[in-house]
N, C-alpha and C positions, 0 to 999 in steps of 0.2 A: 421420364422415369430414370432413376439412377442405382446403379448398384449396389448396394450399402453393405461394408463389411461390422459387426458385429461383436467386438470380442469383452467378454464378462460372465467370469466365475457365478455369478448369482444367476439358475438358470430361470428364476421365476421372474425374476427380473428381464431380464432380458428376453425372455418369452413375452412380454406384454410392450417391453420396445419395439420388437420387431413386429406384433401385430400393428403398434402405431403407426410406424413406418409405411408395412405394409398397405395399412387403410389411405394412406398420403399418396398412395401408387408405386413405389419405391418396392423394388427386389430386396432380399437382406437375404444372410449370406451368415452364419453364426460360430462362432469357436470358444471355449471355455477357459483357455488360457492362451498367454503373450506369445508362443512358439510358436503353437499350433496358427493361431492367427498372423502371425509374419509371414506365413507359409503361403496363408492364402492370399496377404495383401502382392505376393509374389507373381502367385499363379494367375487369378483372375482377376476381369477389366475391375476393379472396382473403384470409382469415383469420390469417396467418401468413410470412410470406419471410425466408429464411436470405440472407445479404447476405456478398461473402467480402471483407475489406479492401483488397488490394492488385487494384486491375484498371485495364487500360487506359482513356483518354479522363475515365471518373467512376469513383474508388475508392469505397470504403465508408463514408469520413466523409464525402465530398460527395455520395452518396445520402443517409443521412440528412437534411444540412441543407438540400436541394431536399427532401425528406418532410416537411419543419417547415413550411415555407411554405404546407400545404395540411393545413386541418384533417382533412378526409374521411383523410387519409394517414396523418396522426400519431396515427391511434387502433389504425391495425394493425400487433399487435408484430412487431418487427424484431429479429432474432438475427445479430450479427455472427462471421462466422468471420475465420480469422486461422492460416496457419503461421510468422508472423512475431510473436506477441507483445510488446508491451513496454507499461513503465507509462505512457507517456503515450498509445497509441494507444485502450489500454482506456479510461485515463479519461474521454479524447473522446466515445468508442461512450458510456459510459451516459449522460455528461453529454447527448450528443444525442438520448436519448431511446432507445437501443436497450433492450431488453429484458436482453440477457445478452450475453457476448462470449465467446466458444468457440475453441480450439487446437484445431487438426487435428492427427492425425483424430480422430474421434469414435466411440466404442463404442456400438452398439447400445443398452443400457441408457439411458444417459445420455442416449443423445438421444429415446429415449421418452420419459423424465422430463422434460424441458426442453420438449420439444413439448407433452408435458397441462400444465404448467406456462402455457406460453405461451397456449397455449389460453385457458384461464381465468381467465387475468390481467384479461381487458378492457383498457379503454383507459387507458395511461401519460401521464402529463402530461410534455410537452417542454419544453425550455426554451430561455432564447439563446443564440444560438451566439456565443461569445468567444473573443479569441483566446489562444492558447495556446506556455509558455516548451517552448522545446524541452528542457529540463532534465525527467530523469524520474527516478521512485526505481526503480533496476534491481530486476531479478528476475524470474522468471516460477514462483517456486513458488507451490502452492495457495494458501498463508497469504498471500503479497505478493499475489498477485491479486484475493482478496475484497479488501485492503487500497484497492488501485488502483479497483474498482468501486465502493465504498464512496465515495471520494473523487469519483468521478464522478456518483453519485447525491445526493451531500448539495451539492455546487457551486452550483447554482443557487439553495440555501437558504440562506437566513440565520437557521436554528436553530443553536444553542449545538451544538458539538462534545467532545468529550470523548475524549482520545486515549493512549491506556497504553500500559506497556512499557517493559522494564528500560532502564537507564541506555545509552545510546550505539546503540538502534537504529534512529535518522531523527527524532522523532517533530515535531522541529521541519521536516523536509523535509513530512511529511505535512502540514504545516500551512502552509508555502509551495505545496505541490502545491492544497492546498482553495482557498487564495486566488488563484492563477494563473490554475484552471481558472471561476470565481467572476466574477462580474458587476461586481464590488469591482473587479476584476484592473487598473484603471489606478488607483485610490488608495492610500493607505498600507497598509503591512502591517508592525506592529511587532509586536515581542519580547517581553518578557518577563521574564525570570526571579524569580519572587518569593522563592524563597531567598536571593539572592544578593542581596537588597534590607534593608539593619535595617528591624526592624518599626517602628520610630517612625521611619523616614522614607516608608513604602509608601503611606499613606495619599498624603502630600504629591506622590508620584511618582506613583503613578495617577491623582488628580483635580485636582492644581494645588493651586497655592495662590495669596492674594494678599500683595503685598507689605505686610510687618509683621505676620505670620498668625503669627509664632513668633522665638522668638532666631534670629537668623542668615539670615532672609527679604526679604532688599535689594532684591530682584527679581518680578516675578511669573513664574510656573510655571506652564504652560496644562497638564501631566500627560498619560499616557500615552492615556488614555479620548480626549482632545480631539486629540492628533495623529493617531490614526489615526480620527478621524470622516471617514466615508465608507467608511473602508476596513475592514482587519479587523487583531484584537486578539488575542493569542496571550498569553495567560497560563501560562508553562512552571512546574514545579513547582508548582502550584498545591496540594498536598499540604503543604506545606512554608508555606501563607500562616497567620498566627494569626488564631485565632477571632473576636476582635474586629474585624479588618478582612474575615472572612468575611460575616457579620452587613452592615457597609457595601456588601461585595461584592452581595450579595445584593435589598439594595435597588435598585442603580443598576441590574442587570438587568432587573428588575419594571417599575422607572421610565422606564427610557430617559434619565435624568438625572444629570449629576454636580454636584455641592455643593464649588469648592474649599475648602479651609482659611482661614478669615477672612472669607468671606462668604457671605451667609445666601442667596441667590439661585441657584439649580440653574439648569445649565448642559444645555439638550440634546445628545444624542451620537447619534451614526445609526453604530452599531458593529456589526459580526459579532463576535464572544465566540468561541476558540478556548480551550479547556484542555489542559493535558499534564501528564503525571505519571507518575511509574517507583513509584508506592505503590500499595500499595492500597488504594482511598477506603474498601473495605468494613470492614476492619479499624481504620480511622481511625476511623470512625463510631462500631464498638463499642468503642473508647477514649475516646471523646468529645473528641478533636481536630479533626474534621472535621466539619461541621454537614449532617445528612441532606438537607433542605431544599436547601441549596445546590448539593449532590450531583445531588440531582435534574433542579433547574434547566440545570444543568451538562450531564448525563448523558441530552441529548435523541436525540441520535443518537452511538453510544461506536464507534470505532476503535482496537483493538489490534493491535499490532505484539509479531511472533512476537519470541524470541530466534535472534538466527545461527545458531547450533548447532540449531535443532531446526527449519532451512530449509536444511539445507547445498546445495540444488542451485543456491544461488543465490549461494555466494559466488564459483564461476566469473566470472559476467558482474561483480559486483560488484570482484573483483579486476585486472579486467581496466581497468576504468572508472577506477581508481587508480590505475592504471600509467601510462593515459596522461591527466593531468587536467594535462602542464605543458605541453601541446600537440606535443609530439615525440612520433615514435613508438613504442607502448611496448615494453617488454621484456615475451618469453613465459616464461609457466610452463610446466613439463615436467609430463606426467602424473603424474611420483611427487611434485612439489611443490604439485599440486591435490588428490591424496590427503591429502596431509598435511596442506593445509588445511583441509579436508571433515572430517579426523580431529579437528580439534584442538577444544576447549570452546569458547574465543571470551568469555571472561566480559564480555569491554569490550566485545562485540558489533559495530557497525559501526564503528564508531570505532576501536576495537583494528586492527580488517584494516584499516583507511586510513592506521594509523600502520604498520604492517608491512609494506603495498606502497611508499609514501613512502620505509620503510626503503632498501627494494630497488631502487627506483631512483636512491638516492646512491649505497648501497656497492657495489650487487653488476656487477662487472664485465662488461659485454658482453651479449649481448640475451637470453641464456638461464637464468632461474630455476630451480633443481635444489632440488630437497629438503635437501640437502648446505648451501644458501646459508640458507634459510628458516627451519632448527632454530633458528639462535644467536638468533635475533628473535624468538620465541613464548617465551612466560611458560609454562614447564615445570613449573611451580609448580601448574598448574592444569589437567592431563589431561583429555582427557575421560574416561579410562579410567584410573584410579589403576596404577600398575605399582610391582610389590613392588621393595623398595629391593635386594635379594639377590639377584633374578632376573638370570638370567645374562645377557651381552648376546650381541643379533640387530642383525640386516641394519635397516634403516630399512623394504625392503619387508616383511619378516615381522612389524615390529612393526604396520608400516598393516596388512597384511592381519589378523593376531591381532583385533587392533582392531573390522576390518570385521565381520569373524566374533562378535566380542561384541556387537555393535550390532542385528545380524543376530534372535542369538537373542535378546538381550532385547525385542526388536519382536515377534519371533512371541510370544513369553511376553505380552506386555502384549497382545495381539491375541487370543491365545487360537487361535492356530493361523491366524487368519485371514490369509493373504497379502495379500490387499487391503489389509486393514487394515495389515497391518504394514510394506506398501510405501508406503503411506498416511504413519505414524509418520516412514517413516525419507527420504521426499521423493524419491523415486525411483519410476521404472515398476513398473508389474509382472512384464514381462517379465526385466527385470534384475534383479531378486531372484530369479526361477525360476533363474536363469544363476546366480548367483550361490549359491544353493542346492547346484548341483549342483557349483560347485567347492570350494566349503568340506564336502562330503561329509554334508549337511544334509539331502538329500530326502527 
């Protein structure tokens, strides 16, 4: 039995956690706002406190960082709730040391797990509190959310990142988001791209050069490594860098040093190391393009970014964020024009839907997006669900539903009958799949 402290403004809410608790064997211990509750994570033994983000006077990210300021405090895990998710408030909660960040409400199960979890974690190392870009990477499906807690737990480190995932889904936002939430967060944070660099000039743009180091060098070049010292270093395709500059790659990490071109004198750097990549290093390796060693180095702490399509609950909010990004207000989509974009593959993934909503807000007339508008803008070339070229034609709803319905059973099939699972697969509740079962004649 452990002592649980309590604190959430919603007391009906919180009245039916603490009976749960309760039923688990667990003491609870309750307060209605962030003061009041410091007070008691002060006073009494307590082992554990569920903490809800949004409350009057102290919300949740300012109990934690009055919990930073007191050693004895920041040894006992902190579990933030939240009916309001979003990516940047997560990233706060782990950044400031919470344990886990949780959406109400919470099933039974789960919160048994996360409670023996938190139990026997011991004590989390905190970190400082910095401030933070109000810019977030929307979403609140499963896959974005490790994604976001991820990002909040590696912030305050300056271990090598390493961050995958097909062509166009953030991967450079995650790596704006690392450095934002990051101690770095008032020094440089540059770019990248080593593909889009010729290999015989990558060296000379990563580490400088001196002037007369090569035909064409009238100038001295301080390189990428020396403008972002202090700050952090974002190597995008890093998949795409040649072996030869891997190998130099690879020392300057080890060293903490860069060597421009032309002289013999190493240079110190105080860099964070970011990587990105849409390859995979694994199969580089066993081509012998990619050097393991360096992979390694690399690959100290790895963030993966899902594809769109196999996140669809998240291109709502995401489409929404694009509609209004020229600061007017934006134009809505109609339910049968958010089906159809839940339907659709997404091969260009975030990028694809940014250039489709963009579409929509030049051409399409007036404040309401119909499915009708949204067709002639999707690459039809690329279903998610191939449709015979003979097949007769239907309604736009009979094809989203058909659709639905295929989606549906290949989830159960890959699940193995498991609903969980397959509401799991397909980024939706559970409940809604049983509903959805029983209207496609599936039960």
């Amino acid at each position: 039995m452990a002592l649980i402290l309590l604190i959430d403004d919603d007391r009906d809410f919180g009245a039916t956690l603490a009976v749960t608790l309760g039923s688990m064997g667990h003491e609870v211990i309750v307060a209605t706002d962030g003061s009041a509750g410091l007070a008691m994570l002060a006073d009494a033994p307590v082992e554990l406190a569920f903490v809800d983000y949004r409350m009057p006077t102290m919300d949740g990210i300012s109990f934690l960082r009055q919990r930073q300021a007191d050693d004895r405090l920041s040894a006992i895990p902190v579990i933030m709730l939240t009916a309001f998710a979003s990516g940047q408030n997560t990233i706060d909660a782990m950044r400031l040391g919470a344990f886990d960040h949780l959406t109400k409400p919470i099933g039974r199960a789960e919160l048994a797990e996360i409670v023996a979890r938190a139990l026997a974690s011991g004590r989390r190392t905190s970190v400082p509190a910095v401030a933070a870009d109000d810019t977030e990477l929307a979403g609140s499906s499963q896959g974005m959310r490790q994604v976001q807690k991820r990002i909040g737990l590696a912030a305050a480190s300056d271990v090598p990142v390493l961050i995958t995932g097909e062509t166009g889904t953030g991967k450079e936002l995650v790596a704006r988001a690392l450095h934002r939430a990051s101690p770095r967060a008032a020094r440089p944070f540059v770019a990248v791209n080593c593909a889009a660099i010729p290999a015989d000039l990558l060296e000379s743009e990563l580490f400088g050069h001196r002037r007369g180091a090569f035909s064409g060098a009238t100038t001295e070049r301080e390189g990428y490594f020396r403008e972002a010292d202090g700050g952090t270093l974002l190597l995008d395709e890093i998949g795409d860098m040649p072996l030869s500059m891997q190998a130099k790659l690879l020392r300057v990490l080890q060293e903490g040093a860069v060597t421009p071109l032309g002289s013999s004198q190493p240079v110190r750097v105080d860099v964070r190391v970011l990587a990105a990549t849409h390859r995979r290093i694994g199969d580089l390796i066993a081509a012998g393009t990619f050097r393991s060693d360096l992979f390694y180095r690399l690959n100290v702490l790895p963030i993966e970014l899902g594809a769109l399509h196999e996140r669809p609950e998240d291109i709502p909010a995401l489409a929404d964020r694009f509609l209004r990004e020229d600061g007017r207000p934006g134009k809505q989509l109609t339910e049968a024009a958010l089906a159809l974009l839940q339907a659709y593959a997404w091969p260009g993934n975030v990028r694809e839907l940014r250039n489709v909503m963009e579409r929509c807000r030049v051409l399409v007339a007036g404040q309401r997006i119909d499915a009708a508008d949204l067709a002639p803008m999707l690459n039809t070339a690329a279903p998610a669900v191939a449709i015979a070229a003979d097949a007769a034609p239907e309604s736009l709803p009979d094809a989203v539903a058909r659709l639905e319905r295929t989606m549906i059973v290949d989830a159960l099939r890959e699940a193995q009958g498991n609903r969980a699972e397959a509401a799991r697969r397909l980024g939706i509740r559970r409940q809604l799949l049983y509903r959805k079962l029983v209207d496609y004649g599936l039960e």
